[in-house]
N, C-alpha and C positions, 0 to 999 in steps of 0.2 A: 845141238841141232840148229838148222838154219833160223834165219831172223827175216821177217816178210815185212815190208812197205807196199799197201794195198790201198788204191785207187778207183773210185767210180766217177763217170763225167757223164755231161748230157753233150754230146758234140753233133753241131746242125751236120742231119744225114748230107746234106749236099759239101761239106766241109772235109768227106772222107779220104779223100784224096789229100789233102794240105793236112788234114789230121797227121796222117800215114807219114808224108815225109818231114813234119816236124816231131815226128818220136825217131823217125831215124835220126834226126840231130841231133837229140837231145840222149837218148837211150844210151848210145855209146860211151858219154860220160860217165854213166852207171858201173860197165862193165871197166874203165879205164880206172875206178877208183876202185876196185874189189868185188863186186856183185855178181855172181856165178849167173845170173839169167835174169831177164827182160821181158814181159809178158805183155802186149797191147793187142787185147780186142775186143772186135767188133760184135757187136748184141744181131743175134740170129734168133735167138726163139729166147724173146724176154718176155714171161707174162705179165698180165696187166694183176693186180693183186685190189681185194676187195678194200682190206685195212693200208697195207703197207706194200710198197713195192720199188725196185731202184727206181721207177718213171717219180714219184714223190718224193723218195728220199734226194734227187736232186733237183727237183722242178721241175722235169723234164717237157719244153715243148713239145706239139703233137709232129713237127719238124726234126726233131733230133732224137739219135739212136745212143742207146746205153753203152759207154767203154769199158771194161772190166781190166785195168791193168794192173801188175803187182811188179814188184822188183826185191830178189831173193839174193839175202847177204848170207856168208857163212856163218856170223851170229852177227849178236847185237853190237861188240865190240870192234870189230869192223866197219857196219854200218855209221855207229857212232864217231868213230875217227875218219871216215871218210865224206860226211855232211860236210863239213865247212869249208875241206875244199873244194869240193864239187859247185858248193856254192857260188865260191868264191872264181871257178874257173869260168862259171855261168854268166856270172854279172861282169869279168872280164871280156866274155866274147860277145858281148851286149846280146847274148841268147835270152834274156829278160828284160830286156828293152822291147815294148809293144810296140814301139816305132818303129823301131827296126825289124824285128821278131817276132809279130803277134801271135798268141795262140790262138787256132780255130776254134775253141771253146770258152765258155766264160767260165774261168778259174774259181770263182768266188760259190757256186755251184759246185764245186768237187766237194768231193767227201774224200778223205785221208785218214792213216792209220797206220800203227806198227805192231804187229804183233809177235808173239813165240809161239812160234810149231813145236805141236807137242805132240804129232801122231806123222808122221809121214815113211809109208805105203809106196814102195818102187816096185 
């Protein structure tokens, strides 16, 4: 079964635009190392939650909207042998240089994860 890398951010609502065309830049690399699909979006009806909700589990200012992205490998052993290059093509293109390439978000805020699907429903 496939292998998911899943992503939440608090990106400033007015940042959506510069969001959008720095996943286009970036996403490709995904698909160019093995990842069958590319998921980035936009929070449309996020609730606010009494205990826990993604607005806390990132900090989220009353400014910025939740992104819900993931990126689907055919399994783990694929994902895993394509990290280091993808990294490595990353830090080549100075696409990780904030000087050069900032993200419209504060990274240090994301939440990250790899998971196994273990039910997947077409």
């Amino acid at each position: 079964m496939s292998y998911i890398d899943g992503y939440i951010l608090a990106v400033p609502t007015a940042n959506k635009e510069k969001f959008v065309n720095y996943a286009k830049e970036i996403d490709p690399i995904f698909i160019k190392h093995g990842a069958t699909r590319v998921i980035e979006s936009w929070g449309d009806d996020v609730p606010h939650g009494e205990q826990t909700d993604f607005y806390k589990a990132v900090l989220a200012d009353k400014d910025e909207t939740i992104v819900l992205s993931w990126v689907e490998w055919p399994d783990k052993a694929t994902r895993d042998a394509s990290m280091k290059a993808m990294m490595d093509e990353m830090k080549e293109d100075n696409l990780y240089d904030q000087d050069k390439n900032p993200m419209p978000f504060d990274g240090e805020r994301m939440i990250l994860g790899s998971f196994q699907t273990v039910v997947d429903l077409k």
